[in-house]
Backbone as JSON Lines, residues from 0, in Angstrom:
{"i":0,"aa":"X","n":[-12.52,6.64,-16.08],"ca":[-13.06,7.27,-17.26],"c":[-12.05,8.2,-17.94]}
{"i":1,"aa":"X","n":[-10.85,8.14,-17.4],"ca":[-9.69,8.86,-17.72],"c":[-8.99,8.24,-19.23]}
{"i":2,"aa":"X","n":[-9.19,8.92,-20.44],"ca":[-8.79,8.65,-21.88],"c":[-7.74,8.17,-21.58]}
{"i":3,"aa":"X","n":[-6.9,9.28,-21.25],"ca":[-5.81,9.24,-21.1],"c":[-4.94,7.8,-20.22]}
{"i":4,"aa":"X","n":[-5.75,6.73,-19.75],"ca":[-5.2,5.69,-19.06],"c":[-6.17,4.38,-19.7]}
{"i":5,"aa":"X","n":[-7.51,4.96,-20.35],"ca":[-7.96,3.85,-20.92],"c":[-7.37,2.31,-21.32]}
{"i":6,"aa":"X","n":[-6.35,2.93,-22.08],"ca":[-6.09,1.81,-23.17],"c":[-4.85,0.93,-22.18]}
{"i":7,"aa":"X","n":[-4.53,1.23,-21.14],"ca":[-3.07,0.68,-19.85],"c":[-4.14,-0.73,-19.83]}
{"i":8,"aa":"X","n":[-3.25,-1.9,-19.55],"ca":[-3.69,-3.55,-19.01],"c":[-3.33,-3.39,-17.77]}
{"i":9,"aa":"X","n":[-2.18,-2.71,-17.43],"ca":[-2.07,-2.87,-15.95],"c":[-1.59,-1.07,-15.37]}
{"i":10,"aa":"X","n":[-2.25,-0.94,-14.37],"ca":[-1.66,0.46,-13.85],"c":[-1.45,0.44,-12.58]}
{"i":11,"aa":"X","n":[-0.09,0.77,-12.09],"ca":[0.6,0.38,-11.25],"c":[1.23,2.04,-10.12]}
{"i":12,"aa":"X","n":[0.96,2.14,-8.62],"ca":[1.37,2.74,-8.19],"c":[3.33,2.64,-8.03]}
{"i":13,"aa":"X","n":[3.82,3.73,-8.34],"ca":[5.44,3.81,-8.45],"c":[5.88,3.58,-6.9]}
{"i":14,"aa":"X","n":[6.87,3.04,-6.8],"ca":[7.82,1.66,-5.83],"c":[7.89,3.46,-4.67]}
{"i":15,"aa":"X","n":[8.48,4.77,-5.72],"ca":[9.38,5.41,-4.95],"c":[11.29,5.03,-4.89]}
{"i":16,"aa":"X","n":[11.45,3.91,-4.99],"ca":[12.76,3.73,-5.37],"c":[12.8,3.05,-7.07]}
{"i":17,"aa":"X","n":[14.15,3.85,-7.15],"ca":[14.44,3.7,-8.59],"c":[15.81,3.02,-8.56]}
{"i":18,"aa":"X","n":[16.16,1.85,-7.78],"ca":[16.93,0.83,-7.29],"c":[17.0,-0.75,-8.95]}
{"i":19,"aa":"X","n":[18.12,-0.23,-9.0],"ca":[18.6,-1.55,-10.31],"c":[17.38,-2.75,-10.0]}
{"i":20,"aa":"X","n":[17.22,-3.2,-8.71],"ca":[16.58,-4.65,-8.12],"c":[15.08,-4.09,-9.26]}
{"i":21,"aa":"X","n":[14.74,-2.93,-8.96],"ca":[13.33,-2.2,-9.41],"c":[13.29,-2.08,-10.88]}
{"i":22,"aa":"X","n":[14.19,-1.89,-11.64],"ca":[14.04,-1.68,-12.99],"c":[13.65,-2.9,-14.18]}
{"i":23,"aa":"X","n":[12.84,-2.35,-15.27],"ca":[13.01,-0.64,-15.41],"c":[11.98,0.12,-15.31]}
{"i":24,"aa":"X","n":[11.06,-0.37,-14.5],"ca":[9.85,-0.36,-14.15],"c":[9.31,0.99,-12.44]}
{"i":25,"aa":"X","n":[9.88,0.21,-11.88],"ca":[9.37,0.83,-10.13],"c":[8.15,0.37,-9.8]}
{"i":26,"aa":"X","n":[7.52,0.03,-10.4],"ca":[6.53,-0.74,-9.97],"c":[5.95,-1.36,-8.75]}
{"i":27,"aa":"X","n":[4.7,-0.24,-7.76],"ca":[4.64,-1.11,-6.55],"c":[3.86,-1.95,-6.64]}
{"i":28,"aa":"X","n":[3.72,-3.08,-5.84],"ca":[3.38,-4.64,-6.16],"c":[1.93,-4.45,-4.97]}
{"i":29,"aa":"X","n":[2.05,-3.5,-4.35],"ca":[1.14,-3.34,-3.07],"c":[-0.16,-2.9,-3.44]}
{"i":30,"aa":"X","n":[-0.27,-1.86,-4.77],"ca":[-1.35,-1.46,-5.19],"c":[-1.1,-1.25,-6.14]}
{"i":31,"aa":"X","n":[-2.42,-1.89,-7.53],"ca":[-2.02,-1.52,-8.81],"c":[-3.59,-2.11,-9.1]}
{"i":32,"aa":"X","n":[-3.83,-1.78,-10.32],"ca":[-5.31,-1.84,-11.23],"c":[-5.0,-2.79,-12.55]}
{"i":33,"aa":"X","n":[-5.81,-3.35,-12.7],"ca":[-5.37,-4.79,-13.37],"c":[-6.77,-5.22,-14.26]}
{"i":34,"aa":"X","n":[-6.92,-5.0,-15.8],"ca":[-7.8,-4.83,-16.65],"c":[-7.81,-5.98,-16.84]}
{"i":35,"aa":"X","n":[-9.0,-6.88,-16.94],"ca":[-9.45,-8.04,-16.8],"c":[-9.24,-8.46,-18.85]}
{"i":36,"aa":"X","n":[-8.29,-8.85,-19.19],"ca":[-8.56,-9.23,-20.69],"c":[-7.56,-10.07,-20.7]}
{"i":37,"aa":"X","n":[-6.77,-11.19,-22.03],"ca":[-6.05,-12.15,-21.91],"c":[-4.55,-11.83,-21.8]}
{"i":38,"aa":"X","n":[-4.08,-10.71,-22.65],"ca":[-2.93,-10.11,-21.7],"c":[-2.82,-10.1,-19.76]}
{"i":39,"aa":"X","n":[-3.16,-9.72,-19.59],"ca":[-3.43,-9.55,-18.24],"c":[-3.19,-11.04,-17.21]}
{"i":40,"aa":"X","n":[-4.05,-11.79,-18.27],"ca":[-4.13,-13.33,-17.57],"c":[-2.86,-13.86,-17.7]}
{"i":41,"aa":"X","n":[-2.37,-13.96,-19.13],"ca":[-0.99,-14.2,-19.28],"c":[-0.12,-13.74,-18.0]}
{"i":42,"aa":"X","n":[0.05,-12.43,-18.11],"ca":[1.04,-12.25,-17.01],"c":[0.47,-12.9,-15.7]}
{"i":43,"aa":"X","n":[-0.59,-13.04,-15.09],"ca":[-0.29,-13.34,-13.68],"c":[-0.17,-14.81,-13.55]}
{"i":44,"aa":"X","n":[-0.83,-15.42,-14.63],"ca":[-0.05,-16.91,-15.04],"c":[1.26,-17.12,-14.97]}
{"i":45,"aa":"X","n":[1.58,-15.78,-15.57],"ca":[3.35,-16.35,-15.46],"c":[3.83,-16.36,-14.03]}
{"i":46,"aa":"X","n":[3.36,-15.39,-13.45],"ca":[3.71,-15.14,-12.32],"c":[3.79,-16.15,-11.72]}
{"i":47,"aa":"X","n":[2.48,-16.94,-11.59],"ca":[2.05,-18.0,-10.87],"c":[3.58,-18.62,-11.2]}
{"i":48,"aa":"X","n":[3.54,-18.89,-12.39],"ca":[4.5,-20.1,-13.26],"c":[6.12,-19.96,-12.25]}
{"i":49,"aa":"X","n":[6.02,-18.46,-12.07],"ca":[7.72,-18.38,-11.72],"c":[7.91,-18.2,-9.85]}
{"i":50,"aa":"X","n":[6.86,-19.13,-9.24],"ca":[6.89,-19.18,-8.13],"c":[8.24,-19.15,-7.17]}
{"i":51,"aa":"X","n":[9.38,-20.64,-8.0],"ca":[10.69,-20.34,-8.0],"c":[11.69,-19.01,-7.61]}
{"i":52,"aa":"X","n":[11.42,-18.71,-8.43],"ca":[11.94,-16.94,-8.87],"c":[11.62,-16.38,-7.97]}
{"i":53,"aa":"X","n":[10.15,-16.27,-7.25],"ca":[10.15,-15.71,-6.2],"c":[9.97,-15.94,-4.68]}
{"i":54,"aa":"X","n":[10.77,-17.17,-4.82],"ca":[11.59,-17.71,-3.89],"c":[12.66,-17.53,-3.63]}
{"i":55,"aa":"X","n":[13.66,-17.95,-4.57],"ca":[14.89,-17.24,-4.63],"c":[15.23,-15.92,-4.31]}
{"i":56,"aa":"X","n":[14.65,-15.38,-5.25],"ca":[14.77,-13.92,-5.34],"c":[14.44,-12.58,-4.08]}
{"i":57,"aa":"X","n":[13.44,-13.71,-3.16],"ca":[12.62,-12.98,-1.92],"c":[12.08,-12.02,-2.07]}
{"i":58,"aa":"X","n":[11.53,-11.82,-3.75],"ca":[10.62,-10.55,-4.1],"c":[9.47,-11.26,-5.14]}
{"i":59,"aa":"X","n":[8.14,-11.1,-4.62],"ca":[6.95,-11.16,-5.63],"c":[7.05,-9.56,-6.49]}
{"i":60,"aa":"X","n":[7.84,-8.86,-6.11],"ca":[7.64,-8.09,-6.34],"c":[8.71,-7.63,-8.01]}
{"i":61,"aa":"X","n":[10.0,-7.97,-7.67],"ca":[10.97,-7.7,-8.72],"c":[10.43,-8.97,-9.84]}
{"i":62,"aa":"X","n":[9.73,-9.92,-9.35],"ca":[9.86,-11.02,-10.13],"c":[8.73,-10.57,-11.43]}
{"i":63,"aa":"X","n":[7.37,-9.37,-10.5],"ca":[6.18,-9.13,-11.22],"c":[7.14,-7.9,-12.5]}
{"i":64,"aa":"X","n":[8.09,-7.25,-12.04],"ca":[8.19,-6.35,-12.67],"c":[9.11,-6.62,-13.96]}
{"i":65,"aa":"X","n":[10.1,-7.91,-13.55],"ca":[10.37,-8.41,-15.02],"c":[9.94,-8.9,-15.84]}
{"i":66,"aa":"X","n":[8.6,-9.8,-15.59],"ca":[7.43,-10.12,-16.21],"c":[6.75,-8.97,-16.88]}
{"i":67,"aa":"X","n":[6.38,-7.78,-16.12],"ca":[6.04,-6.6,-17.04],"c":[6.68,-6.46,-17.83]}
{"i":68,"aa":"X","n":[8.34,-6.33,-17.87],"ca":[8.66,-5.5,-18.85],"c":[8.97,-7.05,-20.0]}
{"i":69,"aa":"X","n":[9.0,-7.78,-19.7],"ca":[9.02,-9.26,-20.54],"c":[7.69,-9.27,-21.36]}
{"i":70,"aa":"X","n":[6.7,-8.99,-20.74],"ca":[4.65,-9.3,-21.12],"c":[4.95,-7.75,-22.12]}
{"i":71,"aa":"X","n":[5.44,-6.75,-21.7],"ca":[5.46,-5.68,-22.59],"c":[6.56,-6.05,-23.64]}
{"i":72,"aa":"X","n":[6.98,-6.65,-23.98],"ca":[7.84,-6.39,-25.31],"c":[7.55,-7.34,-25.92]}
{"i":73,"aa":"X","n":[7.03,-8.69,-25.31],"ca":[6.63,-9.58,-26.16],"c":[5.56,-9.83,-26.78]}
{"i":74,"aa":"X","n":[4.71,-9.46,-25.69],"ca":[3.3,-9.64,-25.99],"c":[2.16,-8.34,-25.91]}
{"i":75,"aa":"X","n":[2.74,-7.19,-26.06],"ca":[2.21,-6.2,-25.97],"c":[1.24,-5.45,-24.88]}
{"i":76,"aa":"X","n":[1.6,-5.89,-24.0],"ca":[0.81,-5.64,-22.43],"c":[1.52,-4.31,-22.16]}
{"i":77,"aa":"X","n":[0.21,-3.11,-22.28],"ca":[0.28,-2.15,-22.09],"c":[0.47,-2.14,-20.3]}
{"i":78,"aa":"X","n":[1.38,-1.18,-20.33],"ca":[2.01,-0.98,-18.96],"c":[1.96,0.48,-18.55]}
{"i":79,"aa":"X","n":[1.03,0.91,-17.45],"ca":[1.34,2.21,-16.96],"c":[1.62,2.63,-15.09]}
{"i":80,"aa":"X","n":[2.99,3.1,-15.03],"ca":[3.39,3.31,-13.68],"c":[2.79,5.08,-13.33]}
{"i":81,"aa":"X","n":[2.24,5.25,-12.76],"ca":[2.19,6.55,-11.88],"c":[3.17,7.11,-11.91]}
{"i":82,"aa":"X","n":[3.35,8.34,-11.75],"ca":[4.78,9.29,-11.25],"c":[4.66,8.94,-9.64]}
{"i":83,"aa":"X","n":[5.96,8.93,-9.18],"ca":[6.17,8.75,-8.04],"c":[5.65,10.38,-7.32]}
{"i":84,"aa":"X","n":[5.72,11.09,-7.69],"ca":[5.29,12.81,-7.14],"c":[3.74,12.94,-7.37]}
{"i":85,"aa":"X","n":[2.58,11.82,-8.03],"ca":[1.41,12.09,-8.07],"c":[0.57,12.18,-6.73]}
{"i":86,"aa":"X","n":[-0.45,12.82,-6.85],"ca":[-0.68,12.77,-5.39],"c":[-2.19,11.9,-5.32]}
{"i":87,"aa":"X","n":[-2.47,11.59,-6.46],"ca":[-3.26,10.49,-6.75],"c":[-3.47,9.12,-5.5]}
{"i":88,"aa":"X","n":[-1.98,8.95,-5.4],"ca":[-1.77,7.91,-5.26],"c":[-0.35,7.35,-4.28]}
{"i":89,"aa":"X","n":[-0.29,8.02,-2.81],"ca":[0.62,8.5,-2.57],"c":[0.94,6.66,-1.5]}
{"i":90,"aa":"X","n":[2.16,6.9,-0.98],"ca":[2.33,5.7,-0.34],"c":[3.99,5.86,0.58]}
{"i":91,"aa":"X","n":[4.36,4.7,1.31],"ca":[5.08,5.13,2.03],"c":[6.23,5.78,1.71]}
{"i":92,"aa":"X","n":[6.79,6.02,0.35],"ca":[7.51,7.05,0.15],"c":[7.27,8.25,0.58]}
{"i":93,"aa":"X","n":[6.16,8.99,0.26],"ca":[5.36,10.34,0.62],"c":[5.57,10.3,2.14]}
{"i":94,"aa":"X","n":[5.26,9.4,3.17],"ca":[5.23,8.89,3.99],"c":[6.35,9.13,5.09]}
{"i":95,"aa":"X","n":[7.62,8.86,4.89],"ca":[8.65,8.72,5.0],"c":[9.92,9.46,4.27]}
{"i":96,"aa":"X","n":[9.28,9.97,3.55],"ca":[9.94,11.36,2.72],"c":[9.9,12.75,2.5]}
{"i":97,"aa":"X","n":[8.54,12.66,2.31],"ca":[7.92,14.6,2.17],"c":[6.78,14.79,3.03]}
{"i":98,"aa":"X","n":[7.49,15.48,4.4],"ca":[6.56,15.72,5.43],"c":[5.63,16.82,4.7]}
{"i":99,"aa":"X","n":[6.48,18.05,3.46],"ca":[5.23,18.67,2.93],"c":[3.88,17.91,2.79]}
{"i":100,"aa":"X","n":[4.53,17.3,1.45],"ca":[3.03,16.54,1.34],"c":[2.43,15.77,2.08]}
{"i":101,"aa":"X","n":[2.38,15.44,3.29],"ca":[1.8,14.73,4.81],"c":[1.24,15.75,5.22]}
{"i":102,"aa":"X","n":[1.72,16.9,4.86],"ca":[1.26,17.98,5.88],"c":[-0.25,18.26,5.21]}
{"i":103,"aa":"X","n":[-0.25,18.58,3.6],"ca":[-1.24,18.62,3.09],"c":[-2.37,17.44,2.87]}
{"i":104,"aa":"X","n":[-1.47,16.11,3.27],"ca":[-2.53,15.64,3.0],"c":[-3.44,15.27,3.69]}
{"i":105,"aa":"X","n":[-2.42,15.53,5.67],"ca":[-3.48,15.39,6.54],"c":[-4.32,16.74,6.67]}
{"i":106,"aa":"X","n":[-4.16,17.77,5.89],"ca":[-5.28,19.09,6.23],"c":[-5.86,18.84,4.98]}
{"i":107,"aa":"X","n":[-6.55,17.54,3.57],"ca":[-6.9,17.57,3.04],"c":[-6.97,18.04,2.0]}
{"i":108,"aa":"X","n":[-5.98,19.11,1.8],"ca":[-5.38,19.56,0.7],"c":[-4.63,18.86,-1.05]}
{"i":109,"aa":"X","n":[-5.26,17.89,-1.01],"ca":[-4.63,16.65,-1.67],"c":[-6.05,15.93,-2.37]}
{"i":110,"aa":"X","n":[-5.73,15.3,-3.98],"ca":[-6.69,15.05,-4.65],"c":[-6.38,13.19,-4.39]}
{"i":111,"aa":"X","n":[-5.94,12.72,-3.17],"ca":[-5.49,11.67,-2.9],"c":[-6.77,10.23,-2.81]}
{"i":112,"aa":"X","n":[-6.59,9.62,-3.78],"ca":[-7.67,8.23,-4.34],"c":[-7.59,7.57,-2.37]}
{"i":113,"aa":"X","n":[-5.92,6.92,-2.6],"ca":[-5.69,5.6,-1.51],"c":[-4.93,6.48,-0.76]}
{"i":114,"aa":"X","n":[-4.2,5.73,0.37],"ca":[-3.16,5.77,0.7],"c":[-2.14,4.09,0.92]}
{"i":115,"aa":"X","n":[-1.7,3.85,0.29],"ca":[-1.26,2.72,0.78],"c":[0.35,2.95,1.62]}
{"i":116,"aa":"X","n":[0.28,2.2,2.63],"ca":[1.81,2.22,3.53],"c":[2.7,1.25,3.3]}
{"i":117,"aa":"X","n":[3.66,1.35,2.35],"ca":[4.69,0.39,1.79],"c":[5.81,1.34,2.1]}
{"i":118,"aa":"X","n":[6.9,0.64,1.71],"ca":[8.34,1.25,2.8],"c":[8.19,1.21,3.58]}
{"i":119,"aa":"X","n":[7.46,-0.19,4.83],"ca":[7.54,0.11,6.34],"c":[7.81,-1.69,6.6]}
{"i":120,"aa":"X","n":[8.65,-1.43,7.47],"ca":[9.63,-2.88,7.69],"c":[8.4,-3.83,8.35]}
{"i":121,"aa":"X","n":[7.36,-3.57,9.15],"ca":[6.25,-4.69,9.19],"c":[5.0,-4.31,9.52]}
{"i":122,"aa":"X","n":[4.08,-5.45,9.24],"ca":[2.63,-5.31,9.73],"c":[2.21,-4.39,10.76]}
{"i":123,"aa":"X","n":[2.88,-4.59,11.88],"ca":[2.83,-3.91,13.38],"c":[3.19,-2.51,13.3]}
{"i":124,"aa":"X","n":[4.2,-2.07,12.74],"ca":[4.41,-0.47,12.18],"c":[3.51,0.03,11.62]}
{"i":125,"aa":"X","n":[3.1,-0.29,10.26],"ca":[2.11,-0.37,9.17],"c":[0.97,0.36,10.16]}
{"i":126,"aa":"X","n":[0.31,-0.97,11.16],"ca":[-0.9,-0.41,11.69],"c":[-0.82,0.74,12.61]}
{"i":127,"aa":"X","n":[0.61,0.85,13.54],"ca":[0.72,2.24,14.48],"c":[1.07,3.68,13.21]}
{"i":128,"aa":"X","n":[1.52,3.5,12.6],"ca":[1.47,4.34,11.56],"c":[0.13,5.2,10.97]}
{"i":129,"aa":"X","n":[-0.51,3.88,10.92],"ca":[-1.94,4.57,10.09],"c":[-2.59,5.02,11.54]}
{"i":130,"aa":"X","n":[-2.3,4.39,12.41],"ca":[-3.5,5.0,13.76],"c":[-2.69,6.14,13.91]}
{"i":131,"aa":"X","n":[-1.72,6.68,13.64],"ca":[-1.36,7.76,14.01],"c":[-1.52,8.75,13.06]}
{"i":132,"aa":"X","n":[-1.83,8.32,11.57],"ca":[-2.07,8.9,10.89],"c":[-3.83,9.43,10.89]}
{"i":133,"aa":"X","n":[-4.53,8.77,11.91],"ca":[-6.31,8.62,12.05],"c":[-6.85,8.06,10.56]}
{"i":134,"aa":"X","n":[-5.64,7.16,10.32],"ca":[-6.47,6.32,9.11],"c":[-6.78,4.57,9.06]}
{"i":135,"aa":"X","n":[-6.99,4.49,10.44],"ca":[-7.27,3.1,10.97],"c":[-8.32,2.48,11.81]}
{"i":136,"aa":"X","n":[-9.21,2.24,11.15],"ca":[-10.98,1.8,11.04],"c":[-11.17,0.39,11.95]}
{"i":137,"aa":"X","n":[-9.8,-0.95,12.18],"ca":[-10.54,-1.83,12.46],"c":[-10.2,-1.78,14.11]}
{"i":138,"aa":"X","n":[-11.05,-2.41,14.51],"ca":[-11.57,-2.79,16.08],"c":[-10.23,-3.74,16.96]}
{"i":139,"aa":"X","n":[-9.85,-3.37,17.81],"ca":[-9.04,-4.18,18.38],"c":[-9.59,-5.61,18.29]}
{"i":140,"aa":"X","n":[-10.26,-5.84,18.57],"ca":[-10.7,-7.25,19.05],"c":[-11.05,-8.3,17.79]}
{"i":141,"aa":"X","n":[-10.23,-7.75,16.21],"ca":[-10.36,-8.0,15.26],"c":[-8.93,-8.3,14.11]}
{"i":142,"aa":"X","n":[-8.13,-7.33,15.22],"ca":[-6.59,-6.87,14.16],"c":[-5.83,-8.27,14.86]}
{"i":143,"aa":"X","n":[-5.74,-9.08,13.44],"ca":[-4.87,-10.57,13.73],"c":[-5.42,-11.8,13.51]}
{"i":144,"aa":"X","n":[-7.01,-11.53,13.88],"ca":[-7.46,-13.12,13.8],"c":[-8.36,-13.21,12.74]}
{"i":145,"aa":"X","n":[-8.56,-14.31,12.73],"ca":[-9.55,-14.7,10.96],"c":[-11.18,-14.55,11.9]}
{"i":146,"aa":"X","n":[-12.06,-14.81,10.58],"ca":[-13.65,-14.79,11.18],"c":[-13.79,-15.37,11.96]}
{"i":147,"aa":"X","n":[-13.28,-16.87,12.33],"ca":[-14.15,-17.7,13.04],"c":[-13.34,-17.74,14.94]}
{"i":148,"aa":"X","n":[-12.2,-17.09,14.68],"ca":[-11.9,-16.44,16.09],"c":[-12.57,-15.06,16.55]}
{"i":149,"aa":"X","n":[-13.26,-14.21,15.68],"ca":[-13.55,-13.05,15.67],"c":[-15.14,-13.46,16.26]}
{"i":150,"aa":"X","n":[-15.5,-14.09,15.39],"ca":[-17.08,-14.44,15.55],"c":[-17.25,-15.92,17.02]}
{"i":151,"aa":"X","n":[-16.4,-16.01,17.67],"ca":[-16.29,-16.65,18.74],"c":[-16.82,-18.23,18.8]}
{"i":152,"aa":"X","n":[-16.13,-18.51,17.87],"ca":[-16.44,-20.27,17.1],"c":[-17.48,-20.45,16.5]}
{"i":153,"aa":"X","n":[-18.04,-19.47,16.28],"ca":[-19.77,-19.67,15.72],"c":[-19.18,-20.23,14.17]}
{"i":154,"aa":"X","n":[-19.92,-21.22,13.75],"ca":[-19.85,-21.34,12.19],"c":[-20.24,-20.64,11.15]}
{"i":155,"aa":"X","n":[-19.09,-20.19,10.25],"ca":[-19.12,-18.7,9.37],"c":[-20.19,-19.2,8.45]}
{"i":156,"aa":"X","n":[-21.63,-18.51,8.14],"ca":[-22.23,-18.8,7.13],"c":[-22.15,-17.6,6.02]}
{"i":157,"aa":"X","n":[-22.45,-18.2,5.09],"ca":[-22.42,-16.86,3.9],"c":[-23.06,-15.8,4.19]}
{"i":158,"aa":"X","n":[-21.99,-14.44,4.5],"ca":[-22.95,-12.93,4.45],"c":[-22.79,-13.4,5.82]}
{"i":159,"aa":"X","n":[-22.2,-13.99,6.69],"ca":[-21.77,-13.64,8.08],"c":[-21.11,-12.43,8.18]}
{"i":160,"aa":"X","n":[-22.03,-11.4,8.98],"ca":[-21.39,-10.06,9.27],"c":[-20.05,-10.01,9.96]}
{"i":161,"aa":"X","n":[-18.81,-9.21,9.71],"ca":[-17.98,-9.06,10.03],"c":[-18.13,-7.26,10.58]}
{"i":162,"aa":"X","n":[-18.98,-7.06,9.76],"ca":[-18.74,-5.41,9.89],"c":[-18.99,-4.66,11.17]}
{"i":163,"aa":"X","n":[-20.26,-5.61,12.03],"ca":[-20.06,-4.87,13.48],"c":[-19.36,-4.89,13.6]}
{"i":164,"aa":"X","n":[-18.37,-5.83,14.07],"ca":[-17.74,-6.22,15.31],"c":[-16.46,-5.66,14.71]}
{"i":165,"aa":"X","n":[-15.98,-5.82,13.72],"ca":[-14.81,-5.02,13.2],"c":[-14.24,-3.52,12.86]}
{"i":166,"aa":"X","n":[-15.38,-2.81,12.26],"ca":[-15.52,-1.61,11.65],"c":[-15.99,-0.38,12.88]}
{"i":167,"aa":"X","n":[-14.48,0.18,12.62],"ca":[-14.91,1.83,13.56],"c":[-15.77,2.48,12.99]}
{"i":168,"aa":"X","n":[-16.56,3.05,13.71],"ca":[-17.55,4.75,12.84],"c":[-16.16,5.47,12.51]}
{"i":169,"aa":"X","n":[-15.81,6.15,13.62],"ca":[-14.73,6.92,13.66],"c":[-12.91,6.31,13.3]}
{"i":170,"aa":"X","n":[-11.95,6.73,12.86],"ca":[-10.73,6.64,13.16],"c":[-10.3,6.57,14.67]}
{"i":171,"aa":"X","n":[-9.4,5.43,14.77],"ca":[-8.74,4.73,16.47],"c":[-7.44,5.41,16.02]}
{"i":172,"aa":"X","n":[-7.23,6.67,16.76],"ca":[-5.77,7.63,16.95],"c":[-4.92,7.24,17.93]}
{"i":173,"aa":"X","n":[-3.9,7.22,17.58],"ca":[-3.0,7.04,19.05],"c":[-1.64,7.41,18.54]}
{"i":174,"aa":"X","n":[-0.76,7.79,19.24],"ca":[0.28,8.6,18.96],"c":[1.71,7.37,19.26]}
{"i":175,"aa":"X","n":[2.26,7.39,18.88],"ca":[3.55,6.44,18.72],"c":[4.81,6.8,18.33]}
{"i":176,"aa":"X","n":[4.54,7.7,17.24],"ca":[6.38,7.96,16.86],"c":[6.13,9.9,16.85]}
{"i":177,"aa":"X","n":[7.36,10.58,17.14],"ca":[6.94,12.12,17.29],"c":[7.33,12.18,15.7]}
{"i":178,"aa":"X","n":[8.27,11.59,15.27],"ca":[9.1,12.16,13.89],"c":[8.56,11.39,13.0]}
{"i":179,"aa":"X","n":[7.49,10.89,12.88],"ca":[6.64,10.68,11.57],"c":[5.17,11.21,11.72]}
{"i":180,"aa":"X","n":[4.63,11.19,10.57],"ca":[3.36,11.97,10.22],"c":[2.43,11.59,11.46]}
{"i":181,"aa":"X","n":[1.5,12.45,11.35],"ca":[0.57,12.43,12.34],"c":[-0.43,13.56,12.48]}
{"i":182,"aa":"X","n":[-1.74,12.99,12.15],"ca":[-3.27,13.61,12.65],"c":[-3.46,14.76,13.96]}
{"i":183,"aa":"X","n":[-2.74,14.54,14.85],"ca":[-2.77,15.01,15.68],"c":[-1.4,15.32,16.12]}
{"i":184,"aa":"X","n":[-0.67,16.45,16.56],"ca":[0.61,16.54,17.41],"c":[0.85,15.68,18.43]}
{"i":185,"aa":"X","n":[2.38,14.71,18.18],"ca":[2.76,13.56,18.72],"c":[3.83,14.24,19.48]}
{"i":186,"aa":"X","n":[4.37,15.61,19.52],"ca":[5.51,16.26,20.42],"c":[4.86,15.94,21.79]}
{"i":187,"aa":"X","n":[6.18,15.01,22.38],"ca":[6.36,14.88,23.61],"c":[6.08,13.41,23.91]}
{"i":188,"aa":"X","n":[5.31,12.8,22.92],"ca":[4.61,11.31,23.09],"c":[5.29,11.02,21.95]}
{"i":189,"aa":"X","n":[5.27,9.18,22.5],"ca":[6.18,8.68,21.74],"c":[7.51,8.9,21.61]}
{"i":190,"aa":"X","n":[8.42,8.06,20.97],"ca":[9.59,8.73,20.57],"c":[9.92,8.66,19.09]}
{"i":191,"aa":"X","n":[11.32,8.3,18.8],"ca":[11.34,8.74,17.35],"c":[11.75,7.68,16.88]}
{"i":192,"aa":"X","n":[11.18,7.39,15.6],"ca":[11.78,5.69,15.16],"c":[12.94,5.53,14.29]}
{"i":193,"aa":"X","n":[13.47,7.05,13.28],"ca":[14.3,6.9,12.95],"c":[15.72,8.15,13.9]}
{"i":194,"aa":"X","n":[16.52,7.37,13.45],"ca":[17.69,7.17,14.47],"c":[17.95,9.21,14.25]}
{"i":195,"aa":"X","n":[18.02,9.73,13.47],"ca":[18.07,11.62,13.28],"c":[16.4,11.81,13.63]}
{"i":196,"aa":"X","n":[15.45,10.93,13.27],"ca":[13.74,11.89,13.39],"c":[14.19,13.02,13.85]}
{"i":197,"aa":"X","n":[13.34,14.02,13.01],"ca":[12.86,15.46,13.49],"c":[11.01,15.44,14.25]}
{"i":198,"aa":"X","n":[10.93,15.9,14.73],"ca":[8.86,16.19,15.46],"c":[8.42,16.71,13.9]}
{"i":199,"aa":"X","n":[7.13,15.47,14.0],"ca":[6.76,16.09,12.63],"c":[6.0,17.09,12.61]}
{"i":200,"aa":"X","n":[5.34,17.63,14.34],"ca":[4.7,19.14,14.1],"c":[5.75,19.82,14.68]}
């Protein structure tokens, strides 16, 4: 309901790097808001179209952002990136960069929508990350496999619940790295994943 972003076709959380590959955009590809009208369609058509490109290139990501700035000059596809310093909308830059703002945002101090974890080299990090962050909801017996391994060969019918068997009440904590963020003090547990880490309490 924000005027001020109304009139954007696409609004896009910032990369955090401001890397030539990224320009002139920053644009993260991980989370972004996407206004359903024929601009809009255009671009992810193209996208589709330049499958190639992002093959070669080994980025869906650089490929979406030259298309932005291509869909913006040609065809008038309003384009809006976040500040990378918003706290709206914070992600593994924040993450991996400003233990301040980790600090506030695990004592809630922060007007923070998502969190998404990008800048992290894989899936398996990603998830010890967020459990260490106490922002990780699904059930062991769920992280990896599709419904019909989950639901134990039963045949998936429509509105087959997933949500028992998957969904924590609570956040699943566990401590893994000392020198990145963390819900709880990780000094002494774990060790450190980058090669200087400092203890992030």
């Amino acid at each position: 309901d924000d005027p001020k972003v109304a009139n954007f076709d696409v609004l896009f959380q910032h990369d955090g790097s401001d890397s030539v590959r990224y320009a002139p955009y920053s644009a993260n590809s991980g989370f972004y808001y996407v206004r359903a009208n024929k601009r809009s369609q255009y671009l992810f058509t193209s996208l589709l179209y330049h499958s190639d490109l992002i093959i070669t290139w080994d980025s869906h990501q650089q490929v979406l952002i030259q298309l932005l700035a291509e869909h913006s000059s040609l065809f008038g596809l309003n384009v809006k990136i976040f500040s990378r310093d918003t706290e709206y909308f914070p992600g593994g830059w924040q993450y991996h960069s400003r233990k301040d703002f980790m600090k506030k945002l695990i004592e809630g101090e922060t007007d923070s929508y998502i969190f998404h974890m990008s800048w992290t080299e894989n899936k398996d990090n990603k998830l010890l990350f967020l459990r260490q962050l106490g922002q990780w909801f699904v059930n062991e017996q769920c992280v990896g496999k599709n419904a019909e391994e989950i639901l134990g060969g039963v045949e998936i019918q429509t509105g087959t619940p997933l949500f028992e068997p998957c969904c924590a009440a609570e956040a699943l904590v566990s401590c893994h790295y000392k020198d990145k963020a963390s819900v709880n003090s990780c000094k002494g547990k774990g060790e450190n994943i980058d090669k200087y880490g400092r203890p992030f309490w």
